[in-house]
C-alpha positions in Angstrom: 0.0 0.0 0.0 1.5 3.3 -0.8 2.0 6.4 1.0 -0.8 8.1 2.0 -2.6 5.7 1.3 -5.5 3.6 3.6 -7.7 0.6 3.4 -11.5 1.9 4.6 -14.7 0.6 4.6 -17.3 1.9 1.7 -19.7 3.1 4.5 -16.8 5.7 6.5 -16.6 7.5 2.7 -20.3 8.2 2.0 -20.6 11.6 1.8 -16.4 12.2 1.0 -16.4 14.1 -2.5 -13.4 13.2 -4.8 -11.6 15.2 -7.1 -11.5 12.2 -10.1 -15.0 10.8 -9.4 -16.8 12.8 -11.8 -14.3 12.6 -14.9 -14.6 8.8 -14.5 -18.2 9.1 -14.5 -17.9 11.2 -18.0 -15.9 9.3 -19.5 -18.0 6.3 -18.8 -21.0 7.3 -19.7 -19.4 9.0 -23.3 -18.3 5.9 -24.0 -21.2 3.7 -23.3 -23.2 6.1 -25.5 -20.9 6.3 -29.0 -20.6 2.5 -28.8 -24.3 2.1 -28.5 -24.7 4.9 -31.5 -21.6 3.7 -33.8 -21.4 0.0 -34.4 -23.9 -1.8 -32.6 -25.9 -3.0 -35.6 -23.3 -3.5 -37.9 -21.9 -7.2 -38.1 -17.9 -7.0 -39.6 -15.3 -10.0 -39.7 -11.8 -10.4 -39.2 -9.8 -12.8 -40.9 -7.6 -14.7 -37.8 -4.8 -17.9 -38.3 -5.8 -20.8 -37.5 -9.4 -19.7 -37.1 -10.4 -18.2 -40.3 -13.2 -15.4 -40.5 -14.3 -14.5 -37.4 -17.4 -12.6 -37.1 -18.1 -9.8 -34.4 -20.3 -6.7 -33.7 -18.1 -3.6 -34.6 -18.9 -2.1 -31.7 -16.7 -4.4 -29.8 -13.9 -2.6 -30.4 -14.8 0.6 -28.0 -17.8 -1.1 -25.2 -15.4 -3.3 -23.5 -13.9 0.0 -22.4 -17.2 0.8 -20.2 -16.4 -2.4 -18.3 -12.8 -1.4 -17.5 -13.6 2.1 -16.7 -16.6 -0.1 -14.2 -13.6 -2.0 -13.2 -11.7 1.5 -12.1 -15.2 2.9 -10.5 -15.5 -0.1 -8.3 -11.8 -0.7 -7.3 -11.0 2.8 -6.6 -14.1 4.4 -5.5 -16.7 1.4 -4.0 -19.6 -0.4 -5.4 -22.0 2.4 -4.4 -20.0 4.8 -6.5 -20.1 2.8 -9.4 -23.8 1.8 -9.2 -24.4 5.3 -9.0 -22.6 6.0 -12.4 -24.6 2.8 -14.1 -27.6 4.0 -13.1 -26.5 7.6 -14.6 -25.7 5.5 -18.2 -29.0 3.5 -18.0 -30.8 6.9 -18.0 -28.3 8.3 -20.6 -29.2 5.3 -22.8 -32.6 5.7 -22.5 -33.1 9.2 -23.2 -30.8 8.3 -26.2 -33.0 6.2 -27.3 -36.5 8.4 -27.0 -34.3 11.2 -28.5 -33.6 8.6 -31.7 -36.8 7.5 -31.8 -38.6 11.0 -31.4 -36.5 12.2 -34.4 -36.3 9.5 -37.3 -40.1 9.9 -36.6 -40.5 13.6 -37.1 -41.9 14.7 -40.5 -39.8 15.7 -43.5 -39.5 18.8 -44.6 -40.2 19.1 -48.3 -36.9 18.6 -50.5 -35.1 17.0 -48.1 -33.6 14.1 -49.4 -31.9 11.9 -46.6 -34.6 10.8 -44.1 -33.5 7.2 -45.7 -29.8 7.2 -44.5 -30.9 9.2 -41.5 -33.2 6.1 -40.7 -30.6 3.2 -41.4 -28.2 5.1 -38.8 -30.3 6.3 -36.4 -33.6 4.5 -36.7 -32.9 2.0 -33.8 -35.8 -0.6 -33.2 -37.7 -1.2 -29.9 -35.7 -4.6 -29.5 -32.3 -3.1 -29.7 -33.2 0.0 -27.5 -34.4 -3.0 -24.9 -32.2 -5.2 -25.5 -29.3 -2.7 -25.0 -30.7 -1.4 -21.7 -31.3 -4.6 -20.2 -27.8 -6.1 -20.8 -26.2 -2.9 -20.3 -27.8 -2.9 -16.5 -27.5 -6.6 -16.2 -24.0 -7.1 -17.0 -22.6 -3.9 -15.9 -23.6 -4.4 -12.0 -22.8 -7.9 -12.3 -19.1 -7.1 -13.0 -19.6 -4.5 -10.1 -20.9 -6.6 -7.6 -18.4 -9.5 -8.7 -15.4 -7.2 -8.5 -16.0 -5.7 -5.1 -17.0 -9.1 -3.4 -13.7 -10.4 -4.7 -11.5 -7.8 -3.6 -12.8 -8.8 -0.3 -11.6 -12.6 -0.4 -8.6 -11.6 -2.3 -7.8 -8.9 0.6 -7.2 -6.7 -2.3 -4.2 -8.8 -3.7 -4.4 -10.0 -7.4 -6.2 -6.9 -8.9 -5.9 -8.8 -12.0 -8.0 -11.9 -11.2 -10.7 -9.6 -9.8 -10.8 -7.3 -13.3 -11.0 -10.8 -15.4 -13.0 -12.7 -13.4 -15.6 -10.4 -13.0 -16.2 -8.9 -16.9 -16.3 -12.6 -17.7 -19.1 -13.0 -15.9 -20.9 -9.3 -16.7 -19.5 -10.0 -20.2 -20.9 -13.3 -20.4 -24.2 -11.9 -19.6 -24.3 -8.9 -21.2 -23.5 -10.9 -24.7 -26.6 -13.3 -23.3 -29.0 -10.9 -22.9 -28.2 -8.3 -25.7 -28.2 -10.7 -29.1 -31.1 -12.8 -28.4 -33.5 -10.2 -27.4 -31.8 -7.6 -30.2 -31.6 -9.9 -33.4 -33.1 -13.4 -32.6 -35.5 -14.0 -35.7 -34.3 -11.6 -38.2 -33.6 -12.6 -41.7 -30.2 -11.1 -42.0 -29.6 -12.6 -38.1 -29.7 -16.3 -39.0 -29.4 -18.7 -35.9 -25.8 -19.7 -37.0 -24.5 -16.4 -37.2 -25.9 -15.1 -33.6 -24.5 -17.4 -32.1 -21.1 -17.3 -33.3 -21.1 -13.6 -33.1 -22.1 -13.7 -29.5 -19.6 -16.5 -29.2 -16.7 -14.1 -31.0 -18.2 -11.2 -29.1 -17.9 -12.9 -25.3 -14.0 -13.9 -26.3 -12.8 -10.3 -27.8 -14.3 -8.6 -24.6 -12.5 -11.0 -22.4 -9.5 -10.7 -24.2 -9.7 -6.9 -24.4 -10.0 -6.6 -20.7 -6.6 -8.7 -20.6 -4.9 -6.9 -23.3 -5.7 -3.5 -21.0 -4.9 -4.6 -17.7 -1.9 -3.1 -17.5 -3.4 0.1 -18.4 -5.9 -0.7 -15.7 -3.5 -1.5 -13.1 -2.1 2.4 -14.4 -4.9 3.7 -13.8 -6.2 2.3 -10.3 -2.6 3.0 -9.0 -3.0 6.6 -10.1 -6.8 7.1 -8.6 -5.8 5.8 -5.5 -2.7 7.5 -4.9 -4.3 10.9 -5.8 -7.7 10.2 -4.1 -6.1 8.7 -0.5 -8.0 6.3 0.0 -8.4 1.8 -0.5 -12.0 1.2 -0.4 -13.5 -2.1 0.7 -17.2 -3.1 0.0 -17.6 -4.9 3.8 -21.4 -4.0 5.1 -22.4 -2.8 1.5 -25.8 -3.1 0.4 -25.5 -5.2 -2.8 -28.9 -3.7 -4.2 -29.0 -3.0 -7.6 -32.4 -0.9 -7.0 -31.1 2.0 -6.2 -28.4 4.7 -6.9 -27.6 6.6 -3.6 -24.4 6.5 -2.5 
């Protein structure tokens, strides 16, 4: 433990503001928005040795970034901190998803030529509006609660096991939850291809979360040191219903 630096309970910080708190927030929340806006329809490959084509959502390459910045939230600041900030992105999404809704639907002005294109980008469905809020919530205070229960039997050694272990279980879910209830049934979503693309999807997030650990481990060190503080999640209320710190 560095200097400066001391182990508490989540409970003796409750009403303790922090100077980095509500950057992470932004930058979670940014994040968790653009991927939900830019690549979460579109279905890309990559070619791989061994393996071949490999299909995956495009917008795996920036979400699994939400779940290290959760990763940060919860090891640094607590698991009431970071509820707090996925219950602030669950709102985002939704009134990103009225605000979509609301205007693809608006009527077009005469002359104006690109309500079509306008509708192919923006003119998310019902199921993938749903589909993205329920995993997003699911899996996203899975990997919370995970995380902060295992930094407690770890004794907040192994950071590393903790940030793994728990996206592959909010991961896992998320990818669950998300393709079924987004694409199951649609024409250019056959069976065989959801599945491997949630297959593909599950995998790349996991291994992105590896491939940034170090950066993690950067990061955590840095909060930590500047904030003052080790927080451990004994006596927290695991309750996902509600978002007071």
């Amino acid at each position: 433990m560095g200097e400066g630096l001391r182990a508490v309970k989540a409970g003796e910080i409750a009403g303790r503001h922090f100077r980095y708190y509500d950057i992470v927030m932004t930058a979670f929340v940014v994040i968790l928005l653009l991927s939900n806006v830019v690549g979460a329809e579109k279905r890309s490959v990559i070619d791989l040795p061994w393996l071949g084509a490999v299909p995956f959502g495009a917008g795996i390459l920036f979400f699994p970034i939400s779940y290290v910045i959760d990763d940060i939230l919860t090891e640094v600041y607590g698991y009431a901190r970071a509820r707090r900030v996925i219950w602030v992105g669950f709102a985002a999404l939704l009134f990103m998803g009225v605000m979509e809704w609301t205007v693809v639907h608006l009527p077009v002005a005469a002359g104006w030529t690109g309500q079509e294109a306008y509708e192919r980008v923006f003119g998310v469905g019902w199921r993938i509006i749903l589909a993205s809020l329920c995993a997003f919530w699911a899996g996203d205070l899975l990997n919370s609660v995970v995380l902060a229960k295992m930094k407690i039997w770890t004794q907040g050694r192994w950071l590393w096991t903790r940030t793994i272990g728990s996206t592959i279980i909010g991961e896992g879910a998320d990818s669950l939850i998300f393709y079924p209830l987004a694409f199951y049934g649609l024409a250019d979503w056959p069976l065989q291809a959801l599945l491997a693309v949630m297959a593909s999807q599950f995998l790349l997030k996991v291994g992105w979360e590896v491939v940034l650990t170090p950066v993690t481990y950067a990061v955590v060190g840095f909060l930590k040191r500047r904030e003052g503080v080790d927080v451990y999640d004994e006596g927290t209320d695991f309750t996902p219903f509600r978002a007071k710190v």
